[in-house]
N, C-alpha and C positions, 0 to 999 in steps of 0.2 A: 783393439776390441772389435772394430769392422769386418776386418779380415777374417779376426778367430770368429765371430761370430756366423758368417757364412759359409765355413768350413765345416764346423759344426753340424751347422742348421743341412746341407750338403752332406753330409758322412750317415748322422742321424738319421735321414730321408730317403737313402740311396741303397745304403746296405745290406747285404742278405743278413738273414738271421745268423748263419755262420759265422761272418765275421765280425757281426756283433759282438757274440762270444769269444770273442780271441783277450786275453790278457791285455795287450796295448790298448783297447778300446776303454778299459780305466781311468787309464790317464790321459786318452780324449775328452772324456765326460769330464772327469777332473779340470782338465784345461778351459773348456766349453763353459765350464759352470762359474769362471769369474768375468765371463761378459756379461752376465743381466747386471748382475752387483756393479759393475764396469760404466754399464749404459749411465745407470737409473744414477751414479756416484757424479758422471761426469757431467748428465744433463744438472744439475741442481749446482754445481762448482760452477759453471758458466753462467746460472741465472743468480748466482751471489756475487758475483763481482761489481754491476753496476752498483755505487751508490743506492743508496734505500733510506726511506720509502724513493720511490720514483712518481717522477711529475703523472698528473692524471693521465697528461694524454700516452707517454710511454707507458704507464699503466694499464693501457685501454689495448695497445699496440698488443703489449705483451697477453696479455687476457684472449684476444681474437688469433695469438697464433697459437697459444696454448690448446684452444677451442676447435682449432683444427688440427692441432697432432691428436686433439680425443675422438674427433669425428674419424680421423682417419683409422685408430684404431679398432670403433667400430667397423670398420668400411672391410678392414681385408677380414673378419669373420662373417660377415653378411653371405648369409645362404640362398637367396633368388635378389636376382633386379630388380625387386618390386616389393615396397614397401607392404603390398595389401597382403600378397603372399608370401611374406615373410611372418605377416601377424596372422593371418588366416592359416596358415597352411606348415606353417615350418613343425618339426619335430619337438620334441625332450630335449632330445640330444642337439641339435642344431641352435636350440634355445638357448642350451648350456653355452654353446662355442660363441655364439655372438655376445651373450650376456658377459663372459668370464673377463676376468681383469686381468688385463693383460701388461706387459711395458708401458708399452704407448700411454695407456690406460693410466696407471699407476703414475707417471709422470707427472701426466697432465694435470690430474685432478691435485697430487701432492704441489708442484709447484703454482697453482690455480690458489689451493692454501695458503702457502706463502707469501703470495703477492696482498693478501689481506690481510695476514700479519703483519707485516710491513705497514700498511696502511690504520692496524689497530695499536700497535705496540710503539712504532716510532724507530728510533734509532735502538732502542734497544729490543728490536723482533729477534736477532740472533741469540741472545738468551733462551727466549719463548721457543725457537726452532729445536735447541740443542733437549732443550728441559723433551719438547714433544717427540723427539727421536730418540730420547734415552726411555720415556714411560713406553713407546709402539713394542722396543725391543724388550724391554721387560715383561708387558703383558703378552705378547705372539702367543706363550707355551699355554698360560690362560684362556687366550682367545680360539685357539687350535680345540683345546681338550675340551673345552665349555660346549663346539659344535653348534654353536649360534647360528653359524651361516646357513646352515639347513633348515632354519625354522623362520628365516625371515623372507620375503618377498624375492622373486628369483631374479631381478632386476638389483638388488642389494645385499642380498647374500655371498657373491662370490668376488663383493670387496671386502670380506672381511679374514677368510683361510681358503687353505687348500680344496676343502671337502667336495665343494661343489663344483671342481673341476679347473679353478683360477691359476694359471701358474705365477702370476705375479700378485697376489691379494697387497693391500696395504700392511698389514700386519704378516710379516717384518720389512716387507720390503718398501712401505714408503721413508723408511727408517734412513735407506741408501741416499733417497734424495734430499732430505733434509739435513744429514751430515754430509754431503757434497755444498748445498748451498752455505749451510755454515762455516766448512773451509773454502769457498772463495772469497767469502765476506771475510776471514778472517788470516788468510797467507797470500789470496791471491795478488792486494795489494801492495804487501811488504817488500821491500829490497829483496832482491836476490838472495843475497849470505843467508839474512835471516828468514827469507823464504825456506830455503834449502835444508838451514838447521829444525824448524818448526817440524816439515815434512817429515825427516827421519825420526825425530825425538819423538813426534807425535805415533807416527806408523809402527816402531820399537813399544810403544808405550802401549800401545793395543793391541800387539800380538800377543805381547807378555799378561795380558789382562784377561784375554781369549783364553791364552793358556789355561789359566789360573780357574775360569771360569768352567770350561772345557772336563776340566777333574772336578772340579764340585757337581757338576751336575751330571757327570757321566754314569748310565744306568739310569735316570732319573728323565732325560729331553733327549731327543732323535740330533745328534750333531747337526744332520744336514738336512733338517727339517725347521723347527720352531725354536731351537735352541740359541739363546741370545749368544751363545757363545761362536756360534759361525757367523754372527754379523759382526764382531768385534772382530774375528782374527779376519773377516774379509775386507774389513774397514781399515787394519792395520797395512795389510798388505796394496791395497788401495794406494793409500799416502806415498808407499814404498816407490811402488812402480809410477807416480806421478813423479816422484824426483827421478827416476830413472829415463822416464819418454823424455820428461823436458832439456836431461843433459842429452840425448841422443839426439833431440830436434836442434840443437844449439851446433850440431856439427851436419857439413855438408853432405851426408851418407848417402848413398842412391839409395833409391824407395823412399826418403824421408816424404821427400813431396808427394807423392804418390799415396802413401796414408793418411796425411794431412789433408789431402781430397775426398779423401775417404773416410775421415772425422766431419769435415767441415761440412758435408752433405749426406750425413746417417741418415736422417728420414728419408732420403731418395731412396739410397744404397739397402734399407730395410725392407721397403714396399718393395723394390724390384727385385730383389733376390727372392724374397716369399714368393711374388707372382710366378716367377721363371720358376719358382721348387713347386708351387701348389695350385697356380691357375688362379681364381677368384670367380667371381659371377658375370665375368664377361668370357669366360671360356674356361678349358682346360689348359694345364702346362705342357708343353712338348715334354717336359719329364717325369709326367705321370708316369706313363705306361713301365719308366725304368725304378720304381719304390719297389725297394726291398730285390735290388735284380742284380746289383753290382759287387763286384772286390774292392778291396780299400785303392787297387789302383785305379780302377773304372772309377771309383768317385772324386779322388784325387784329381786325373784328367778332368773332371766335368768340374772345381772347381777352377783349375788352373785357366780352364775357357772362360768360365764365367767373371773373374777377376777384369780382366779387358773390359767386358762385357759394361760391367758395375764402374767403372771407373770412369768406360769414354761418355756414359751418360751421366755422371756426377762434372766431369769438364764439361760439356754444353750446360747444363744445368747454371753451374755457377759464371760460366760467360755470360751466360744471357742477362743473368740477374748483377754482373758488373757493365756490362755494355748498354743494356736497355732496362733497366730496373724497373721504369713504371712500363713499361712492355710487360713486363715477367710477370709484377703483381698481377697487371689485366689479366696474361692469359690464365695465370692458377685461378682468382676468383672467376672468369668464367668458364672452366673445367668443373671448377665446384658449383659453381648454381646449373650448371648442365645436367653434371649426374644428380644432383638432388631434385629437380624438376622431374628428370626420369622416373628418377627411382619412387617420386609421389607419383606421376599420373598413370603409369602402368600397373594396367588392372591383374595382371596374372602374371 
């Protein structure tokens, strides 16, 4: 999902309008478009595997990094260095882009959720999780049409739909994370066999449902909009391709490791391919100046460089934090009260 994701986010970013239009870019989009469902499916399956509820103080652990994947997601749409002139002076439109709920966004606050259902519900929050991510998917085409989000505060309107410019609003997509954390809490710990058979019977059992879903409401919900029926056949497909990585990672393949690095460290691998496609408010990207300038082979080339790129910094990343781990937390928390102190005392 790393990989496609930056290919994507790269072909998207790079391309002329020409070969936008070419036929195969289709089935780029098409390809592209099951890595958010990807993301958002995988973070919540990793945050259902521990045991639950969790002791307070893992509790506390997990709440403070959550807290910083949401800071950080504000962080890459931040329009100036400077908190004053971000509120004084930013646009409409610059409002919209910082405001909008994004991955990161979506994530966090969903699995932020969870960790207090856990803590309200007990052992049985997995009920509570599946029941909330069956009503988010049901209601989406309601929520969509209804147009709420343009009448509430622009700070909370574009977690609820698309309208106001959110690519990831919660409705449907916090739907992803809370049926990802339901199935780690629910195959992640089973033996193998019965892991294995769970996934298929399960991922079969929701495309077929998709299907079904798919024709009743066809003419009636946008498939690849608010239509609960794309989050069933995505969710089917999902489970599929989880039994399919896990027998691939089970064999010695080259490139295995090399994705596995590049799972194990996505929030690095996200922030820096955004920065290297888009710059942020510490500068511009050296590939500005090529948006909208290249052929599918010119951006091909520019990810095949970039791969290296994301990678050898995902290996020092994760050395550092195996060799000197309270070294590592130091330096990230004083990174983050750096920029934050800046980003409060600069007037302009």
């Amino acid at each position: 999902m790393a990989l496609v994701m930056v290919q994507g986010h790269v072909m998207d970013t790079l391309l002329t309008r020409a070969a936008v239009a070419e036929p195969w870019y289709v089935w780029q989009q098409m390809l592209h478009g099951s890595t958010a469902p990807g993301f958002l499916f995988a973070s919540g399956f990793v945050a259902g595997l521990p045991r639950a509820p969790l002791s307070l103080r893992a509790g506390l652990r997990r709440a403070r990094r959550l807290l910083f994947v949401l800071g950080v997601g504000y962080y890459l749409h931040l329009p100036y260095f400077s908190l004053w002139k971000t509120l004084g002076a930013s646009t409409s439109a610059e409002r919209a882009l910082l405001l909008a709920c994004d991955a990161l966004q979506v994530i966090a606050a969903t699995q932020l959720f969870v960790l207090l259902l856990q803590w309200l519900a007990g052992r049985s929050w997995s009920r509570w999780a599946g029941g909330f991510a069956i009503a988010i998917v049901a209601a989406t085409p309601f929520v969509w049409a209804s147009g709420v989000g343009a009448r509430l505060p622009e700070a909370i309107g574009p977690w609820l739909d698309e309208a106001t410019g959110s690519p990831f609003p919660v409705f449907p997509f916090s739907a992803f994370v809370l049926a990802g954390t339901l199935a780690g809490a629910v195959i992640g710990h089973a033996p193998a066999t019965r892991r294995h058979r769970r996934e298929i019977a399960a991922g079969v059992g929701l495309l077929l449902v998709g299907g079904v879903l798919a024709l009743v409401l066809r003419n009636r919900v946008d498939f690849w909009g608010p239509s609960p029926a794309y989050v069933v056949v995505r969710l089917g497909a999902l489970l599929l391709l989880l039994r399919v990585v896990e027998a691939v990672a089970a064999r010695p393949l080259p490139g295995v490791r090399a994705l596995a690095l590049l799972g194990h460290e996505t929030l690095l691998v996200y922030v820096l391919h955004l920065t290297l496609l888009f710059g942020g408010v510490f500068g511009p990207s050296p590939l500005t100046a090529w948006h909208g300038t290249l052929g599918f082979a010119g951006a091909t080339g520019v990810v095949v460089l970039m791969i290296p790129v994301l990678l050898g910094a995902a290996w020092l990343w994760r050395t550092a934090k195996h060799r000197a781990p309270h070294e590592a937390r130091l330096a990230l928390v004083f990174v983050t009260v750096a920029f934050l102190y800046e980003l409060a005392v600069r007037p302009w």
